[in-house]
C-alpha positions, -999 to +999 in steps of 0.1 A: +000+000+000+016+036-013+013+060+020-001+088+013+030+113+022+061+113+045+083+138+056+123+127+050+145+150+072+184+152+078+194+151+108+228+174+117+219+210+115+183+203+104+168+189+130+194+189+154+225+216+156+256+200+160+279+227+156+289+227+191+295+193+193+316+199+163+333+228+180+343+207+206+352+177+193+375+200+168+391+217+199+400+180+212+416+171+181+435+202+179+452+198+214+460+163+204+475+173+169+492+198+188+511+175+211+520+154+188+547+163+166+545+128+143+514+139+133+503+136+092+482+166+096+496+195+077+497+232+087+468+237+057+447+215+075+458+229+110+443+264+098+410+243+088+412+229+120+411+264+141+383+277+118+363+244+127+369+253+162+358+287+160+325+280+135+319+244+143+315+240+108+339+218+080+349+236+055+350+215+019+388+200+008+392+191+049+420+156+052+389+131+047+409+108+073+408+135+098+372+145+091+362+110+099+381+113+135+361+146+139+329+135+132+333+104+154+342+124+183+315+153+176+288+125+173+298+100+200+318+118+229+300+150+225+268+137+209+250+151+244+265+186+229+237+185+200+210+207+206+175+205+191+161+225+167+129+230+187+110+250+161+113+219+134+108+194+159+077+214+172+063+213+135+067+178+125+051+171+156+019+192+145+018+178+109+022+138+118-006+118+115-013+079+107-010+091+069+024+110+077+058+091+079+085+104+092+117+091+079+153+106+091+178+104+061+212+113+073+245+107+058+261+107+092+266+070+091+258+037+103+279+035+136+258+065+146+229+050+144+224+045+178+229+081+190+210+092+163+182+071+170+184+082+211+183+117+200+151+111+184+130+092+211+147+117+237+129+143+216+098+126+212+105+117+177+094+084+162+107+076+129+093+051+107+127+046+090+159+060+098+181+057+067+222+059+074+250+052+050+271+020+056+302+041+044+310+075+025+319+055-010+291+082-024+290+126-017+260+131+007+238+153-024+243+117-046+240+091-020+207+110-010+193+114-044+196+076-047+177+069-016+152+089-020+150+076-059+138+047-037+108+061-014+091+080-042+083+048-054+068+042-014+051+074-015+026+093-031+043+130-021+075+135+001+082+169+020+119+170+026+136+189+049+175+195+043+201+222+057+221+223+022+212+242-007+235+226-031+219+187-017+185+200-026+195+216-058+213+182-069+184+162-060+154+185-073+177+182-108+172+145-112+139+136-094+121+171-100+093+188-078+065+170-086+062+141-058+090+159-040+086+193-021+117+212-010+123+231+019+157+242+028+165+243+070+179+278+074+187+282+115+146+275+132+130+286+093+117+267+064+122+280+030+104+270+003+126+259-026+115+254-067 
């Protein structure tokens, strides 16, 4: 039976902020590459790794190695860092019904699922489906269109929520608008995207 519509959210910086976590778990990285002077990370990536600290944000070309460290720290050690974005929360709260699936799609990865999934109960969250990558072979905006390529075939109209532009401009390329409405996480807003 085709469901009549879901809602398919990310999860870091959509529903949840995880810039501080990020922050943090940057900072303990940085004291560590600090102190150790065999280190492979170079003073490029060093730079990166100050601006992370200061915006709790990764910026593109970051050592992919390194980035995986990061993001394991930022989302297991300081995964109690994340902080919810209440007003999104609130309003998939409102709008789920029987008819209404919510499905987290995330490319934060499989060993997170756990975390990811306590995040969501503690938030009174219940996902039908929680979708994670089992590694990063793919770039998030591609790995995503693919999925979701998958549940439009599930569902009869999809609202997706998603904190990058350049993911939903990707996606709305090769599946278009019609089954799939946009809307682009900016902070506690929703923007409609065409």
């Amino acid at each position: 039976m085709v469901k009549l519509a879901a809602i398919v959210s990310d999860f870091d910086d959509t529903l949840f902020f995880s810039k501080k976590a990020i922050s943090y778990a940057a900072n303990e990285l940085y004291k560590i590459t600090k102190e150790n002077k065999n280190t492979s990370i170079n003073n490029f990536d060093i730079k990166k790794l100050e601006l992370i600290m200061a915006e709790g944000k990764v910026p593109h070309g970051f050592d992919k190695s390194f980035k995986n460290e990061l993001y394991t720290l930022a989302y297991t050690k300081y995964s109690n860092m994340l902080i919810p974005n209440t007003s999104i929360i609130k309003y998939i709260k409102e709008v789920s019904n029987k008819d209404l699936d919510l499905i987290i799609l995330s490319a934060r990865g499989e060993e997170f699922r756990d975390k990811t999934e306590e995040a969501l109960i503690s938030n009174g969250l219940k996902a039908e489906k929680v979708i994670l990558p089992n590694n990063h072979d793919l770039s998030d905006e591609h790995w995503k269109y693919l999925k979701l390529k998958e549940l439009v075939k599930d569902y009869s109209h999809i609202i997706l929520f998603e904190d990058k532009e350049e993911n939903i401009k990707y996606i709305s390329s090769r599946l278009g608008n019609e089954i799939i409405e946009f809307y682009l996480v900016e902070g506690n807003t929703l923007k409609r995207m065409q």
